[in-house]
C-alpha positions in Angstrom: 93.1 -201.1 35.4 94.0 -197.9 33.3 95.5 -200.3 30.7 92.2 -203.1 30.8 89.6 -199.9 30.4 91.8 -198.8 27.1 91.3 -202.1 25.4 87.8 -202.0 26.5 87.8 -198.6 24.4 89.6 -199.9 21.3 87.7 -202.9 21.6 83.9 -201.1 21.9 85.6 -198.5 18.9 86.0 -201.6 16.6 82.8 -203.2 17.8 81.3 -199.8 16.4 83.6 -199.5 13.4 82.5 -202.9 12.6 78.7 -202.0 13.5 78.8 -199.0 11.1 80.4 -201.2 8.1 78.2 -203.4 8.0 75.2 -200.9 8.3 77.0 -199.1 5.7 77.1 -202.1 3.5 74.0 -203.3 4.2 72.6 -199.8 3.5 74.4 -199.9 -0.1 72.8 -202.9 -0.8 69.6 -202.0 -0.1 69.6 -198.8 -1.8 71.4 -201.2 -5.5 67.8 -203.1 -4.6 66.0 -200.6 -4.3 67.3 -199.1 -7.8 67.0 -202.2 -9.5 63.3 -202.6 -8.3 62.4 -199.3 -9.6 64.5 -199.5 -12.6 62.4 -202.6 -13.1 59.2 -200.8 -12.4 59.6 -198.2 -14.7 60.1 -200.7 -17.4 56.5 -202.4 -17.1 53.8 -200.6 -19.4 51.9 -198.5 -16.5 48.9 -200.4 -18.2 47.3 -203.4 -16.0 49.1 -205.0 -19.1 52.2 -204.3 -17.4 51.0 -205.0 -13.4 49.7 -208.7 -14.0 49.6 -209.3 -10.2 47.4 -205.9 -9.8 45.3 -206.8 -12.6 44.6 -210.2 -11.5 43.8 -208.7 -8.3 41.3 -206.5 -10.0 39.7 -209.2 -11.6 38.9 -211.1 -8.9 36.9 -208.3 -7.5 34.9 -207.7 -10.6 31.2 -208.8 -9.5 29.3 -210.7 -12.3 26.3 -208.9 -13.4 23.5 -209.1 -16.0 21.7 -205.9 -17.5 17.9 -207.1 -18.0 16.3 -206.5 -21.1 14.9 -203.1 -20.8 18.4 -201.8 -19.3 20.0 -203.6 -22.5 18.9 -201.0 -24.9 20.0 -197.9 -22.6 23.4 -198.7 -21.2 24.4 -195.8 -22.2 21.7 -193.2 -21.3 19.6 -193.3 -24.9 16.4 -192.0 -25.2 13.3 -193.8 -25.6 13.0 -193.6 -29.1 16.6 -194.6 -29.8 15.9 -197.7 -27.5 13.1 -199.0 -29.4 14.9 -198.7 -32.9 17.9 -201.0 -30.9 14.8 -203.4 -29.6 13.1 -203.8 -33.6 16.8 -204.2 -35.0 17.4 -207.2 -32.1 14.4 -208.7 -33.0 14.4 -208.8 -37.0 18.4 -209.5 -36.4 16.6 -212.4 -34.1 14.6 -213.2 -36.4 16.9 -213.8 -39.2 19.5 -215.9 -37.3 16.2 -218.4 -36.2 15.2 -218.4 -39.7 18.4 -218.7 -41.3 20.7 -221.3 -39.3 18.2 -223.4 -37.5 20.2 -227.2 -37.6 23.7 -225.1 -36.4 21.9 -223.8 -34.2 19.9 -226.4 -33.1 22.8 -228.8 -32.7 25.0 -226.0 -30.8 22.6 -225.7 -28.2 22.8 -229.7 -27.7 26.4 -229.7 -27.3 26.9 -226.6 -25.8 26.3 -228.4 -21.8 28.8 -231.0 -22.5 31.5 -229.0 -24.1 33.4 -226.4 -21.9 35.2 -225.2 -24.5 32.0 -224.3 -26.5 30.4 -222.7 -22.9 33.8 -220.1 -22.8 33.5 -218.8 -26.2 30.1 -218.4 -25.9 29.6 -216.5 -22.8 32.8 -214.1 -23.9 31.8 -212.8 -27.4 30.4 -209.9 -25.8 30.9 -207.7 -22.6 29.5 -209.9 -19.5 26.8 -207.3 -18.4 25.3 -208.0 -22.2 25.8 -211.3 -22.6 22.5 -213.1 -21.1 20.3 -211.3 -23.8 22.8 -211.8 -26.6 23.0 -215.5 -25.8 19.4 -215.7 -26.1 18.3 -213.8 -28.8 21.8 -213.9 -30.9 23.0 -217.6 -30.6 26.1 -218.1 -32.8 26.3 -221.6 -34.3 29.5 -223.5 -33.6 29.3 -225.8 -36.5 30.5 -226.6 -40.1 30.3 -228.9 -42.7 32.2 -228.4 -45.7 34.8 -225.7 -46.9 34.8 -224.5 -50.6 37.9 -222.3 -51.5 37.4 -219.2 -49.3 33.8 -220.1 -48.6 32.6 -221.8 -45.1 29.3 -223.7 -45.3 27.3 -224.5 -42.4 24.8 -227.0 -41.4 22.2 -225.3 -43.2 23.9 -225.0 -46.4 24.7 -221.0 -45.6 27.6 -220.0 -47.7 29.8 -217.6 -45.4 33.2 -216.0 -46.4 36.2 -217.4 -44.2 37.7 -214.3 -42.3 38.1 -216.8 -39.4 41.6 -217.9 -40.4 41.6 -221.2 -38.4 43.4 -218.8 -35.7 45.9 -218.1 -38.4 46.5 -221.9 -40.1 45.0 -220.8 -43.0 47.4 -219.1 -44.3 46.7 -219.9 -48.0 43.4 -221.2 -48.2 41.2 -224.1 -47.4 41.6 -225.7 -50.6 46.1 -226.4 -50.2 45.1 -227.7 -46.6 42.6 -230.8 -48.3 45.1 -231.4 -50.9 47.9 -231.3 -48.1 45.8 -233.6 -45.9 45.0 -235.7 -48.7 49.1 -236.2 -49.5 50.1 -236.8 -45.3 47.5 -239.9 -45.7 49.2 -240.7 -48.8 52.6 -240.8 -47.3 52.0 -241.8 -43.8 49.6 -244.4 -44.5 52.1 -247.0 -45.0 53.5 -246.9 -41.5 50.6 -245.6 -39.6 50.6 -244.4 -36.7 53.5 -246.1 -35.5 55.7 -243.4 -32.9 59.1 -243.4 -31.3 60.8 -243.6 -34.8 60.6 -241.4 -37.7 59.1 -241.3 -41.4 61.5 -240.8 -44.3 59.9 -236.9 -44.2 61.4 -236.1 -41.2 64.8 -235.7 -42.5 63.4 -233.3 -45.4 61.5 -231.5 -43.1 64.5 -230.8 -40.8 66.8 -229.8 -43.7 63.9 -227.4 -44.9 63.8 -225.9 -41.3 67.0 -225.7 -41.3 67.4 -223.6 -44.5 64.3 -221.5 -43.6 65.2 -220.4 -39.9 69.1 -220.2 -40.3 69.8 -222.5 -36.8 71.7 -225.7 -36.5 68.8 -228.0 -35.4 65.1 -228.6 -35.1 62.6 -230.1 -33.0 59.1 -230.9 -32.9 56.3 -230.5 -30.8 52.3 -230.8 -31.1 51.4 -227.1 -30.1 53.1 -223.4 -30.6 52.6 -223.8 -26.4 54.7 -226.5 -26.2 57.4 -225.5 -28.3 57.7 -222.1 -26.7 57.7 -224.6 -23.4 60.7 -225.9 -24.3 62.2 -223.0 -25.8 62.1 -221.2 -22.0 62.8 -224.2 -20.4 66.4 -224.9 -22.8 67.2 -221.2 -22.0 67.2 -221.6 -18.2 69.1 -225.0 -18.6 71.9 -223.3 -20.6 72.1 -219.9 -18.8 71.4 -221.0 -15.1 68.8 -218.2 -14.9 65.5 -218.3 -13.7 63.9 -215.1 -15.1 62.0 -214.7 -18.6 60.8 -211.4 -20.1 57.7 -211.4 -22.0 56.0 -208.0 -23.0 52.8 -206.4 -21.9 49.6 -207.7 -24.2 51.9 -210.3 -25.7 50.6 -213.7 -26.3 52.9 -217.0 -26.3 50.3 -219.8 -25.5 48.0 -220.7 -22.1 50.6 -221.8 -19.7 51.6 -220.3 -16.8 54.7 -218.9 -17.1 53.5 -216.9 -20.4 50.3 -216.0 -19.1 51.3 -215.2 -15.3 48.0 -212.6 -14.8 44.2 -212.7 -15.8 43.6 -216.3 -17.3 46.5 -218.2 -14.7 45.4 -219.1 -11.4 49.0 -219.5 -10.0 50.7 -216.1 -10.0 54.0 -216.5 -12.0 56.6 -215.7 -9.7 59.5 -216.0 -12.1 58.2 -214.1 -15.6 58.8 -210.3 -16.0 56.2 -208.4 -17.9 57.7 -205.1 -20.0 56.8 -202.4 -22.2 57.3 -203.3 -25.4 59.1 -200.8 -27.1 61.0 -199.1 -24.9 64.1 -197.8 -23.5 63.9 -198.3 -19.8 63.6 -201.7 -20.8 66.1 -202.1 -22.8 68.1 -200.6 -19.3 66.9 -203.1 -17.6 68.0 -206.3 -19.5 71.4 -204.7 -20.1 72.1 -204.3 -15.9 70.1 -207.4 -14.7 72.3 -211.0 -14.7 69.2 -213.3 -14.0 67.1 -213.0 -17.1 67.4 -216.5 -19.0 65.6 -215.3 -21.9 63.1 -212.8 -23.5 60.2 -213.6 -25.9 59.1 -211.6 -28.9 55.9 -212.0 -30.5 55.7 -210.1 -33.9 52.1 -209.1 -33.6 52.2 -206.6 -31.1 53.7 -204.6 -33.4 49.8 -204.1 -34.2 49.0 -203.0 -31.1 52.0 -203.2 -28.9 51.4 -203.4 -25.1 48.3 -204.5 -25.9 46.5 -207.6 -25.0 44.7 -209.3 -28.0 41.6 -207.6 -28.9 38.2 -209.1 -28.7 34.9 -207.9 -28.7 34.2 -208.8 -24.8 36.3 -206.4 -23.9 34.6 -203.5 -25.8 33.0 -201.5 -23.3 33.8 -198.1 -25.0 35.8 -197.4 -28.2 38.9 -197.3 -27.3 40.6 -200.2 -29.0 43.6 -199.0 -30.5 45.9 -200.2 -33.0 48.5 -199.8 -36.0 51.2 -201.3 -37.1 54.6 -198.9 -38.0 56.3 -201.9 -39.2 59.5 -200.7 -39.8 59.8 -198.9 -36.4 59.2 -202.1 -34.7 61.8 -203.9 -37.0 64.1 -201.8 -35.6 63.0 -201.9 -32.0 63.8 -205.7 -32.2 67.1 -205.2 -34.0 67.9 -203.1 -31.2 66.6 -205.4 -28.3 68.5 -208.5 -30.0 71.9 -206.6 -29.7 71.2 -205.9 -25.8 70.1 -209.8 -25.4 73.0 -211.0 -26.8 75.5 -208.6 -25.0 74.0 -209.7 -21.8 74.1 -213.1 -22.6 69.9 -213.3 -22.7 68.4 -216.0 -25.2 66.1 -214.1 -27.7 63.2 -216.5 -29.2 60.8 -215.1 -31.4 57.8 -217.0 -31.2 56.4 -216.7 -34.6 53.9 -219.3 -34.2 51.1 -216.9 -35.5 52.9 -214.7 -37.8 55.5 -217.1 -39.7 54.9 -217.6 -42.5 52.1 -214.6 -42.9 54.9 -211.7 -44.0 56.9 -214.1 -46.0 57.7 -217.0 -46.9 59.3 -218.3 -43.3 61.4 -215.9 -41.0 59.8 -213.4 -39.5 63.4 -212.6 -37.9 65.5 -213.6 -40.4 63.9 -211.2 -43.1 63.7 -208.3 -41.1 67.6 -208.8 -40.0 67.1 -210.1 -36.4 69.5 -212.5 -35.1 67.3 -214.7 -33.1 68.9 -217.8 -30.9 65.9 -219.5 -31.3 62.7 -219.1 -33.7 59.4 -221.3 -32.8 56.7 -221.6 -35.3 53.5 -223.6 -35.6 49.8 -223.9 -36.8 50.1 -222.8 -40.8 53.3 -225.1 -41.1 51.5 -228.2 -40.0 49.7 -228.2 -43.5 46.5 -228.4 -41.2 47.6 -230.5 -38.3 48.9 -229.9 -34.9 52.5 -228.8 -34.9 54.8 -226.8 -32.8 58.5 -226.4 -34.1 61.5 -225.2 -32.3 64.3 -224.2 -34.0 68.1 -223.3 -32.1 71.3 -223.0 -32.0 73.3 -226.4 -31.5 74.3 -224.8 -28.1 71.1 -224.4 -27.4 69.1 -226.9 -28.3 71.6 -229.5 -26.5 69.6 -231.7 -23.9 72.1 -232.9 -21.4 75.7 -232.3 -20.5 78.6 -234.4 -21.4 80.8 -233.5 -18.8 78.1 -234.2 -15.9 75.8 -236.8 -17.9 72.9 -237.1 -15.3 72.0 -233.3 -15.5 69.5 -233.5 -18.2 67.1 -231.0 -19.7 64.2 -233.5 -20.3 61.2 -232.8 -23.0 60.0 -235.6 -25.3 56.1 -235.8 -25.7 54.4 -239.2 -27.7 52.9 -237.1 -30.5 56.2 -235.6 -31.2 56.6 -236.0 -35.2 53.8 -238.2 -35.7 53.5 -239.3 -38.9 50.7 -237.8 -40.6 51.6 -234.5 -39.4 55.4 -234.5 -40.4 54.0 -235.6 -44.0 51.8 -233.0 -43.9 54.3 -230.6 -42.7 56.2 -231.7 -45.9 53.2 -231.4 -48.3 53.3 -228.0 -47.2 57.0 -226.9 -47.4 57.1 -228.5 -50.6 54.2 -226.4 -51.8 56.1 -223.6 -50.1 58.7 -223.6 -52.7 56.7 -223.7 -55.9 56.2 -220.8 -58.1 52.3 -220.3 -57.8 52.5 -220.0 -54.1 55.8 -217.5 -54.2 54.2 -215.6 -56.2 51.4 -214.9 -53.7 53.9 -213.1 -51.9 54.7 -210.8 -54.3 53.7 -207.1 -53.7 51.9 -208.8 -50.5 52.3 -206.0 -48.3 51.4 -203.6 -50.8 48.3 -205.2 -51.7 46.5 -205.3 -48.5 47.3 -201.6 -47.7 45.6 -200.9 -50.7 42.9 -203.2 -49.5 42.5 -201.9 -46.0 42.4 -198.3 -47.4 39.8 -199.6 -49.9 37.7 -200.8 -47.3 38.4 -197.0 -44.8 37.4 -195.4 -48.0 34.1 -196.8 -48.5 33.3 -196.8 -44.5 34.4 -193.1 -44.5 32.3 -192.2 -47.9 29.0 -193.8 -45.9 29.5 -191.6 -42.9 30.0 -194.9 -40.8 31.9 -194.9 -37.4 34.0 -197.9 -37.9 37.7 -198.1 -39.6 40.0 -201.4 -39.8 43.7 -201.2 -38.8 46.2 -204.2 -40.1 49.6 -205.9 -40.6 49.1 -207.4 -43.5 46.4 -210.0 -43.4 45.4 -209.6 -39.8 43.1 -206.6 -39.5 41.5 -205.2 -36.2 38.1 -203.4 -36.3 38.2 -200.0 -34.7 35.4 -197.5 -34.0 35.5 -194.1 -34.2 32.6 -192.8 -32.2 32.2 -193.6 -28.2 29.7 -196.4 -27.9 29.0 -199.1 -25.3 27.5 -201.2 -28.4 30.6 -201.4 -30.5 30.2 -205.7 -30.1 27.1 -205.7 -31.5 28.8 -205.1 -35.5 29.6 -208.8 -35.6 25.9 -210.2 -35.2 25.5 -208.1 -38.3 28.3 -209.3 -40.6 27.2 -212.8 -39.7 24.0 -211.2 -41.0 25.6 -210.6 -44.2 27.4 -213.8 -44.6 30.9 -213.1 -43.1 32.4 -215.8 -40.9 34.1 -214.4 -38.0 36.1 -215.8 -34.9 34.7 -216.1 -31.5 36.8 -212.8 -30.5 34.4 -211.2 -33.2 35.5 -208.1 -34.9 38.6 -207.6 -33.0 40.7 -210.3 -35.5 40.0 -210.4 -38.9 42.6 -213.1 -40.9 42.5 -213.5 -44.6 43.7 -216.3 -46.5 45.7 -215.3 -49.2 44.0 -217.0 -51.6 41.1 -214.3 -51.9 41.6 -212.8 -55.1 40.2 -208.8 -56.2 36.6 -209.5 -56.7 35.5 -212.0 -53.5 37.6 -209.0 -51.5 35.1 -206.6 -52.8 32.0 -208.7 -52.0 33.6 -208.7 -48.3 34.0 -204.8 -48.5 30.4 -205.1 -50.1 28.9 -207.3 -47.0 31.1 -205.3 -44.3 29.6 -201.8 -45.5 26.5 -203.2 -46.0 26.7 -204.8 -41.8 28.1 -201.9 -40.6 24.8 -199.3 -42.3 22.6 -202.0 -41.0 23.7 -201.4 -37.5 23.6 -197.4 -37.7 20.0 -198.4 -39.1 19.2 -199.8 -36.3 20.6 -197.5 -33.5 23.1 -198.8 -31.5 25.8 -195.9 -32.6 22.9 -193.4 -31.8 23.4 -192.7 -28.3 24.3 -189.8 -26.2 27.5 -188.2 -27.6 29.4 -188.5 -24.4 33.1 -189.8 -24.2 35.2 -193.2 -23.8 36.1 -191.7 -20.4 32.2 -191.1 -19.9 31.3 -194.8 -20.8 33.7 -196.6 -18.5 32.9 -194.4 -16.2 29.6 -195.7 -16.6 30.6 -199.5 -16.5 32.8 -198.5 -13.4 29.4 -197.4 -11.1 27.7 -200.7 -12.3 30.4 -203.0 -11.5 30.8 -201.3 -7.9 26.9 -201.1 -7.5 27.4 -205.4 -8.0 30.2 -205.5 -6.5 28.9 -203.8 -2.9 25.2 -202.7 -3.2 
C-alpha cells in the first residue's frame, strides 16, 4: 500500500509540475500578447485618426440636426448687430449667385434628385448643422461647358480661374489634356475600342514606366483604387500575410480595406492604422511577422495624421498643416529600411502626387527604395488610369511550382485603347523641353507664391493664411470661428473655381504663369475682406476649445433631448 500511495504522490507531483508548466507558458504567452497589443496601441495616432473602430463608433451616434435661420447667424454667441451684418452679407451674397449663374444653377437643381453623387457633395460642403440654409440660399452649380487655358466657364458664360485641379489630373493645364485627348482619338481610332489585346502604345508606355519608376514590370488598371487593389492583394499572395499598415488621415482610394473607419460600413478587420511619423511604429513593423505590406501616401506629409481637409469638417479653426518636406523624406527613408528588413512590401501610392514634385517618382527622387510605386489620374493624359508598377517577384500572378494557386486580377477596361494612347500623348509630352522646364525652380516658385499670398492676407489684417506642398495649398484660419466655411461662397463670388471640399484643397495647374497668379491673390484677398465685411469672423473672441465645446452641447441636445 505504502509503495501504491508513493506513486500516487509522484504521480499527483507531476500532474502539478505539469499543471504549473503549462500555466507558466500559457502565462508567458499571454503577457508576449499583451505586449504586442500595447506595443501596437501605442503606435496608432491617439487621434480618432488612429482608433477607426472608436471613431466609427462615434459617428454613428452623431444625431443629424439643422440650425434654423435665426440660430444660423449666432452659432457662436454674436450679438445682434453682428448677426444682422452676417444676414445682409447672405443675402446680397444670395443675391449675386441668383443673378449671376442662373442656367448652372438651374440645371443643377434638375439633376441634383437623380444623381447621388451630386446629393453627397452637396449636402457636405459645409458643417451639417449649416447646411439646410446654405443649400438654399448658396446653391453651388455643378456644371461646365468649356475650359480656356487656366480658365473654367460655366453655363452662363462666367469665366472662373481653375483651382479645382480635376482632383489633381490637371497637372499642367487644361489646354495639354485637349491636345492629348485630341492625339488618343488619333491613335486609337483605328482599332477602336477593341479589348483583350493591346495597341502598338502599350509597349512604349510600359518601357516609359519602366524607366520612370525603376521596377521590372507594369500593369494597368482604370482607377488609383484599383491599382492600389492589387498592389495589397500581390503583397499578401507573395508574403503569406494578412496584415496591411496604412497611416492615420491617409487616403489610398474608397475601398474597404484602405478606408476601414468613417466612410466603410464593414469594419476592416485585417488593416492596421499608424501614426505616421513615428518611432513606436517603426517598433512595431520591425517585431510583428504578419504585416504583408505598408502604404505611403506622400501628401500627408502636409498634414500628417491627418484626414484630408474639407470645409464640412470646419467647426472651429483648427485645421492644421505644413509640409517639412525634407523631414518626411527622411522618415520614409527610414521606414523603407525597416520594411525591407522585415520582409514588409512598401508601395507608395503616388496616385495624387506623382508627377506633381517632378517629373515621375515621388520615391525614386527622394531616394526611397519602393517594391512597388502606383500612380494614376495626371498620367492618363485626361482619362481613367491606375498603374502599378513592381518588382518581377512581385508582380508575378501565379506559381510555377503549384500552377493552380493563382493571384487573380484582370478587369475589361484594363489598357483600353484610347487611354493607353493618351497615356502616351502624355509621357511623350513628358519628355520635351517646354514641359521640363516647368519643373525648374518648381519648388521654389510656389514658396515664393504662397508667401506672396500670407503677405498680402497678413498686410490686410485678415485671419486666414494658406499652407502648401508645392501646388496643393490648404486654407488655414487664424482666428477661432464656427464660420471659417463660409470663405469659399465668397471666392466663388470673386470668380475662383474651387472643389466641393472648398477651401481645404487648393490645386494649381502649372501652367499659371506670374500675372493670372496675382489676379488669384487679387480675387482671394479681395473674398477674404468681403467676408470680414460682412461679419462672420466678428464673433465673440472665445477659443477652438470653446467652439467645439459648443458643437459638443448641440450634438448631445439632438442626440438625447
Amino acid at each position: 500500500m505504502s509503495h501504491l500511495r508513493h506513486r500516487e504522490g509522484v504521480w499527483k507531483a507531476m500532474v502539478n509540475r505539469t499543471k504549473l508548466a503549462v500555466l507558466a507558458a500559457a502565462g508567458a504567452i499571454a503577457a508576449t500578447k499583451l505586449r504586442t497589443r500595447l506595443r501596437l496601441s501605442a503606435a496608432k495616432h491617439p487621434s480618432l485618426g488612429g482608433h477607426v473602430r472608436l471613431a466609427k463608433r462615434i459617428a454613428g451616434q452623431i444625431a443629424g440636426y439643422t440650425h434654423p435661420e435665426a440660430r444660423f447667424f449666432t452659432a457662436d454667441g454674436a450679438d445682434a448687430t453682428v448677426a444682422q451684418r452676417r444676414r445682409d452679407g447672405l443675402r446680397a451674397l444670395s443675391g449675386l449667385y441668383a443673378a449671376r449663374f442662373p442656367k448652372t444653377l438651374a440645371l443643377t437643381a434638375q439633376t441634383r434628385p437623380g444623381l447621388s453623387d451630386l446629393q453627397f457633395t452637396g449636402r457636405y460642403r459645409v458643417p451639417f448643422a449649416f447646411s439646410a440654409v446654405v443649400h438654399d440660399k448658396l446653391p453651388v452649380g455643378a456644371f461646365l461647358q468649356s475650359s480656356d487655358g487656366a480658365w473654367l466657364i460655366d453655363l452662363d458664360g462666367n469665366r472662373l480661374i481653375d483651382l479645382t485641379g480635376s482632383y489633381g489630373v490637371n497637372l499642367f493645364g487644361n489646354d495639354l489634356y485637349k491636345a492629348t485627348l485630341r492625339e488618343a482619338l488619333e491613335t486609337a481610332g483605328p482599332l477602336g475600342g477593341v479589348l483583350g489585346s493591346y495597341h502598338p502604345v502599350v509597349a512604349s508606355n510600359v518601357e516609359r514606366l519602366r524607366a520612370l519608376s525603376g521596377l521590372d514590370e507594369i500593369s494597368f488598371h482604370m482607377s488609383g483604387t484599383e491599382a492600389v487593389m492589387q498592389a495589397v492583394r500581390l503583397a499578401r499572395y507573395h508574403t503569406g500575410r494578412r496584415r496591411l499598415v496604412r497611416f492615420a488621415g491617409a487616403y489610398h482610394g474608397w475601398w474597404g480595406d484602405v478606408q476601414p473607419g468613417i466612410g466603410n460600413p464593414v469594419p476592416a478587420d485585417h488593416t492596421l492604422t499608424l501614426a505616421d511619423m513615428s518611432e513606436r511604429t517603426l517598433a512595431v513593423l520591425a517585431t510583428r511577422t504578419d504585416i504583408a505590406c505598408v502604404l505611403v501616401n506622400p501628401l500627408q506629409a502636409l498634414h500628417p495624421n491627418r484626414g484630408a481637409p474639407s470645409d464640412g469638417q470646419l467647426v472651429d479653426s483648427a485645421r492644421t498643416a505644413g509640409a517639412d518636406w525634407d523631414a518626411y523624406a527622411a522618415w520614409l527613408r527610414r521606414l523603407a529600411q525597416v520594411c525591407r528588413d522585415a520582409g514588409i512590401v512598401l508601395i507608395m501610392d503616388e496616385v495624387f502626387m506623382g508627377f506633381r514634385l517632378s517629373p515621375g517618382s515621388v520615391a525614386r527622387t527622394i531616394g526611397v527604395d519602393a517594391d512597388m510605386i502606383v500612380w494614376g489620374k495626371t498620367l492618363g493624359g485626361g482619362l481613367p488610369i491606375g498603374v502599378l508598377a513592381g518588382r518581377a517577384a512581385l508582380m508575378k500572378r501565379f506559381r510555377e511550382e503549384r500552377p493552380v494557386d493563382i493571384c487573380f486580377a484582370r478587369g475589361t477596361f484594363n489598357a483600353h485603347p484610347y487611354v493607353m494612347a493618351a497615356t502616351d500623348a502624355f509621357l511623350r509630352r513628358l519628355e520635351t523641353p517646354a514641359i521640363r522646364a516647368l519643373y525648374d525652380g518648381l519648388g521654389d516658385r510656389w514658396n515664393a507664391r504662397a508667401a506672396r499670398l500670407n503677405a498680402r492676407l497678413a498686410a490686410a489684417r485678415l485671419p486666414v493664411q494658406v499652407a502648401h506642398l508645392s501646388t496643393v495649398w490648404t486654407v488655414l484660419y487664424t482666428r477661432p470661428s464656427r464660420y471659417n466655411w463660409m470663405l469659399q461662397y465668397y471666392l466663388r463670388a470673386e470668380g475662383l473655381a474651387l472643389s466641393w471640399v472648398g477651401t481645404g484643397r487648393l490645386i494649381f495647374s502649372l501652367d499659371i504663369d506670374d500675372a493670372l497668379f496675382d489676379a488669384i491673390v487679387d480675387r482671394f484677398v479681395a473674398a477674404a475682406a468681403a467676408m470680414q465685411r460682412d461679419g462672420w469672423w466678428d464673433g465673440p473672441a472665445v477659443s477652438d476649445k470653446a467652439l467645439r465645446r459648443q458643437a459638443l452641447k448641440e450634438t448631445v441636445r439632438a442626440r438625447f433631448f
